[in-house]
C-alpha positions as CSV (number, residue, x, y, z in Angstrom):
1,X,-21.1,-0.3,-3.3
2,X,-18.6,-0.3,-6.4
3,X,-19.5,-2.9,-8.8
4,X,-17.1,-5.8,-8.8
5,X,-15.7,-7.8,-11.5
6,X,-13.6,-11.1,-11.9
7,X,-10.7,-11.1,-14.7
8,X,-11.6,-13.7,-17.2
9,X,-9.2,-16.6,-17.6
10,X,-6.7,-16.1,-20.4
11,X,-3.0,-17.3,-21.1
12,X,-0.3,-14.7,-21.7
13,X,3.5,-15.4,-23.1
14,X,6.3,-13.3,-20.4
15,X,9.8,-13.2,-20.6
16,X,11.8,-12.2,-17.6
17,X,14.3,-9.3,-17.9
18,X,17.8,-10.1,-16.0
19,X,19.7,-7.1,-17.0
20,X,21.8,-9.3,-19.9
21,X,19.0,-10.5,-22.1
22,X,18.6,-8.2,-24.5
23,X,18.6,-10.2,-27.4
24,X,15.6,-12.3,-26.0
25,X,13.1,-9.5,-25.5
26,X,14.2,-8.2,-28.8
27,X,12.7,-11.1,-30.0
28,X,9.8,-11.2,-28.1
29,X,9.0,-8.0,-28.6
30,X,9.3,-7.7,-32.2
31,X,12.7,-4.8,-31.8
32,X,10.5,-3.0,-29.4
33,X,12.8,-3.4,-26.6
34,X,16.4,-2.2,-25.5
35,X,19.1,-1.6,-22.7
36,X,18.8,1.8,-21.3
37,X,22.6,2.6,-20.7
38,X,23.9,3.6,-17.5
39,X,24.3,6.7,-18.4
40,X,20.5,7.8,-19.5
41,X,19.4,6.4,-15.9
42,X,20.4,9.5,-14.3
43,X,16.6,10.0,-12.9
44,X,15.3,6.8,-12.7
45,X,18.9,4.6,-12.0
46,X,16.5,1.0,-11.6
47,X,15.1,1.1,-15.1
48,X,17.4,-0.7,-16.8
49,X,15.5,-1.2,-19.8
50,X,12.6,-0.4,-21.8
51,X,9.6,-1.7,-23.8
52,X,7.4,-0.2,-26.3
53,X,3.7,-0.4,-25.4
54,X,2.6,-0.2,-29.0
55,X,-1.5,0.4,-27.4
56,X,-0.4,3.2,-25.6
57,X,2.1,4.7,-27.9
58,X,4.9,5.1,-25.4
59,X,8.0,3.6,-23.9
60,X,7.7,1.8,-20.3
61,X,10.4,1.6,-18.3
62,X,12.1,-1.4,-17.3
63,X,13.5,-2.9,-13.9
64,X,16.4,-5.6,-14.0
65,X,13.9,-8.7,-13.0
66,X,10.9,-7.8,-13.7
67,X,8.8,-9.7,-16.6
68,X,7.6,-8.3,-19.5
69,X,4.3,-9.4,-20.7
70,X,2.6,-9.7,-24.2
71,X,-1.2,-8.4,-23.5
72,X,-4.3,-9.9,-25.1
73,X,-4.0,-6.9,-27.4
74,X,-0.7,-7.5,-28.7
75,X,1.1,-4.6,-26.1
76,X,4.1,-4.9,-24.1
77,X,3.9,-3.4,-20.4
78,X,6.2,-4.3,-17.2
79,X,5.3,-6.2,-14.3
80,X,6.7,-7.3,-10.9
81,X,7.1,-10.8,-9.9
82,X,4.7,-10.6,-6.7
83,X,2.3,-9.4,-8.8
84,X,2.8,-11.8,-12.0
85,X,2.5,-14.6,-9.2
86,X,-0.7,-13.2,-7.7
87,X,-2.5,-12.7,-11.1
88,X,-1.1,-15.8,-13.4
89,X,-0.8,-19.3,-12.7
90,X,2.4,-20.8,-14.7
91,X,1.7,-23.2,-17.1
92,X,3.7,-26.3,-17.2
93,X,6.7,-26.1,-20.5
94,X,5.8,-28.3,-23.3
95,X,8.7,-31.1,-23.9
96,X,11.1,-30.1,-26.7
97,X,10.6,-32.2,-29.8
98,X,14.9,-32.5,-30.1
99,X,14.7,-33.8,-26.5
């Protein structure tokens, strides 16, 4: 029998890519994002943009919806909604202080 194991708790920070934030995962990723123009989709036409996994050394393709996560050590991968909701419980938003 394959030894099992249970992922330990641990918060992670996401933004969601829709296709016309740019600017916000620039941010969040420190520059290690951009928009992959239509026309460099050629093979893949869904990537529609793409992060810098600085752990792995390479760039990860990006689908219009998707969330891009922050790991625990500090890389940037990808991941589907079904999956970010089977894995990670969303924490309730802090109150603004201007509000």
């Amino acid at each position: 029998m394959a030894t099992q194991f249970r992922k330990k708790p641990l918060t992670i920070s996401a933004e969601r890519w829709t296709g016309s934030n740019e600017a916000v995962l620039i941010a969040f990723t420190g520059g290690n994002f951009r928009a992959v123009p239509p026309e460099e989709r050629a093979d893949y036409p869904n990537i529609t943009g793409s992060v810098f996994d600085v752990l792995h050394s390479t760039w990860v393709g990006v689908e219009t919806g998707q969330w891009v996560i922050r790991g625990v050590n500090g890389e940037f991968y990808p991941i589907d909604e079904s999956v970010l909701a089977e894995t990670y419980d969303r924490l309730p938003t802090e109150p603004s202080e201007a509000a």
